[in-house]
C-alpha positions, 0 to 999 in steps of 0.5 A: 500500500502506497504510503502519504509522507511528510519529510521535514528538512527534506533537504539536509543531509539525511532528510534527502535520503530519507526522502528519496529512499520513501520516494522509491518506494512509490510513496507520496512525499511533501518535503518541507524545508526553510532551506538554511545554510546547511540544506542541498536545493537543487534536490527539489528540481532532482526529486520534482523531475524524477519522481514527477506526481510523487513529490511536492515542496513546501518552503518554511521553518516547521515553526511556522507550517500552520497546516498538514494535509491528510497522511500517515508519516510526517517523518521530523528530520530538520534540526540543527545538528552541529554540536559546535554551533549549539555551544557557540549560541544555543538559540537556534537549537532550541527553536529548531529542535524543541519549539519545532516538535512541539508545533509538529505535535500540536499540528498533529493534535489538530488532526485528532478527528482524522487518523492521526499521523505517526511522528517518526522523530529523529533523535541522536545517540547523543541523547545518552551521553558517552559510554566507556564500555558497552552499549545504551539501550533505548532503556538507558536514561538520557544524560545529554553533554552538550546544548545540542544533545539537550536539545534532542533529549528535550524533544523526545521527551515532548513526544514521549509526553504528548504521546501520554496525553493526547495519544499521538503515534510515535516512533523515535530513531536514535542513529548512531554519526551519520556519513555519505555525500552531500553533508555539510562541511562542518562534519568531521569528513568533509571537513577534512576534506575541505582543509586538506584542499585549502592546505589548512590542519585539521582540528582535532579535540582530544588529540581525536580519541573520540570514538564514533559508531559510523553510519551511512546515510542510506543505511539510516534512510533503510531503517525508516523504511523498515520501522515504517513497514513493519508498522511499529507505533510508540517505540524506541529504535537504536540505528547503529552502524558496525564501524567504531572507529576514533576520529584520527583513524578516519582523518588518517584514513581520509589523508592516506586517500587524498595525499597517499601519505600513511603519516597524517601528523602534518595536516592535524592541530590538536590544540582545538578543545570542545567544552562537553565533549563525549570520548564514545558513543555506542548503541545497542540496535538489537530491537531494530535487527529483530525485524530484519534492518542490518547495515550494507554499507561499510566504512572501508568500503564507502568511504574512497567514494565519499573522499572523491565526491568532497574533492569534485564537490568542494565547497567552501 
């Protein structure tokens, strides 16, 4: 059955592929974006064109969409996501990131003659904070380390809330760090890339110990598909990828691929230092496995590919 979807922050970087994997399917999508500096415009013409009838476009801040039309899934990808920025000014993160999916679920509300939509929210596995050893469940407590992370923790629990109160349907995704083309370049693979091409270091805090659980987008764009058809409603779902990996071995790993060189010590500066920094995340993603998700993509494998895109792709 085909399904009626809405994608807020169609065209950031994961919402585009949660976009086009809904539109392969053959679903019906309204994209809805305010086009910030993050966003990939010219994937309106790409989806209008290929997906014809399938695909329509609503420019605005969620925080201003003052109707839905009729649909099954309105799927919450826009928000501000750079953990940077959040500690720099917070303000935004809690416009876009609270106060947004609070006008979502009251949007939602207002359908409560109709069948209400599900929200299938995008969380973080931020939301935990760092584990030093094992893995969170979707059980675990929320002990957010950054203005950003906060921000998602609040969400979930407005969804978690209105959900209690009003009945509204959920889902929340919590992805593991996310890679693949077309992700701004504040992120730590393309902007590695982009300072390798300007002949600039590369900032790295904690001499880049950190480890992350990385995820191809389209990895993460398949678990929706997934959650969606297997119909789940008021749960929880950990997206994890199968790559751990510190931050200096994928800077390295970018080097070797950019330069050929083995040793990446010229290129990095580790006098950069992120107040709230967590040393690692990593998340149990046995539930979602249980109704046949696992990731195909692999980081050795993608990423030769994703370097080539930054290269050709530079943007500045």
């Amino acid at each position: 059955m085909n399904k009626v979807i809405y994608v807020t922050g169609c065209l950031g970087f994961i919402g585009a592929f949660v976009t086009e994997e809904c539109l392969k399917k053959g679903w019906y999508v309204t994209g809805v974006d305010k086009i910030t500096y993050a966003a990939q415009p010219w994937l309106i013409k790409k989806f209008s064109l290929t997906y014809k009838d399938h695909f329509r476009f609503i420019q605005t801040d969620i925080n201003d969409l003052d109707r839905i039309c009729d649909c099954d899934y309105i799927i919450n990808t826009a928000a501000e996501t750079h953990v940077d920025n959040s500690i720099i000014s917070s303000h935004e993160f809690l416009r876009s990131n609270i106060d947004g999916v609070h006008r979502l679920l009251e949007l939602i509300r207002t359908k409560r003659i109709y069948k209400l939509p599900t929200l299938l929210h995008f969380s973080t596995d931020e939301v935990y904070g760092d584990i030093v050893e094992g893995s969170h469940t979707e059980k675990d407590i929320l002990k957010p380390s950054n203005p950003y992370s906060a921000t998602k923790a609040a969400a979930d629990m407005l969804v978690l809330a209105w959900a209690r109160t009003f009945n509204i349907p959920y889902v929340i995704i919590r992805p593991t760090n996310n890679y693949g083309v077309g992700q701004y370049v504040e992120k730590l693979i393309p902007k590695t890339c982009q300072n390798l091409i300007l002949g600039r270091k590369i900032p790295l805090h904690l001499k880049g110990s950190p480890k992350r659980v990385w995820l191809h987008a389209r990895d993460t764009a398949q678990a929706v598909i997934t959650l969606i058809e297997a119909g789940v409603r008021n749960e929880i779902y950990n997206v994890s990828g199968t790559d751990e990996v510190p931050n200096i071995e994928i800077v390295t790993k970018i080097v070797k691929l950019m330069t050929g060189e083995d040793d990446p010590s010229p290129y990095l500066d580790f006098s950069y230092n992120r107040s709230g920094g967590d040393l690692r995340y990593s998340l149990d993603d046995s539930k979602l496995k249980a109704l046949g998700w696992s990731n195909q993509c692999f980081l050795d494998k993608e990423l030769p590919d994703v370097v080539e895109y930054y290269k050709s792709t530079f943007v500045w």
